[in-house]
C-alpha positions as CSV (number, residue, x, y, z in Angstrom):
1,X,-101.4,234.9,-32.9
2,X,-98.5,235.7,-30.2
3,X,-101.4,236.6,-27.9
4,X,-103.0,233.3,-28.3
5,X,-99.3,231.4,-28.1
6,X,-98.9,233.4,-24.3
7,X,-102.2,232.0,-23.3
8,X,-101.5,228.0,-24.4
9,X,-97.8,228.3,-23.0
10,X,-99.4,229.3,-19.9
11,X,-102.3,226.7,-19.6
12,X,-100.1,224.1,-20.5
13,X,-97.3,224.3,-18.2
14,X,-95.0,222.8,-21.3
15,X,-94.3,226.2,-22.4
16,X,-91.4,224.9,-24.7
17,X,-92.6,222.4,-27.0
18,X,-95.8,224.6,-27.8
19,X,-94.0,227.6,-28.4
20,X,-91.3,226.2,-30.6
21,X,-94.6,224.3,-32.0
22,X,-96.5,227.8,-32.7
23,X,-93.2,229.1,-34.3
24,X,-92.8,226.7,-37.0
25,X,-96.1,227.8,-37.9
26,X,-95.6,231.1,-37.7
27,X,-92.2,230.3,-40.0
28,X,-94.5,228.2,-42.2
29,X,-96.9,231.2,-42.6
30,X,-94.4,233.7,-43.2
31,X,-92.8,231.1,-46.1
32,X,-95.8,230.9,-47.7
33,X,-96.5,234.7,-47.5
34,X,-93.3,235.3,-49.3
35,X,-93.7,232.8,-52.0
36,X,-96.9,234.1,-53.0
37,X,-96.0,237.7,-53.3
38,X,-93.0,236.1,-55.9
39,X,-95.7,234.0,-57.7
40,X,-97.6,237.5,-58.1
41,X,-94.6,239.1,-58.7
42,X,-93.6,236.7,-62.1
């Protein structure tokens, strides 16, 4: 995933708005992640 993030920043030229794009995902992942393992977890 950061691999892929370096490459579209790069190709782009807007490096910003993509990267701050890919984190929210990357935040969104992660939040999901987490509330899983708590659903498993009750």
């Amino acid at each position: 995933m950061v691999s892929n993030t370096s490459v579209s920043c790069a190709r782009n030229g807007n490096g910003k708005k993509i990267w701050l794009f890919d984190i929210d995902i990357v935040i969104d992942l992660f939040s999901v992640k987490i509330e899983a393992k708590q659903a498993l977890a009750a």
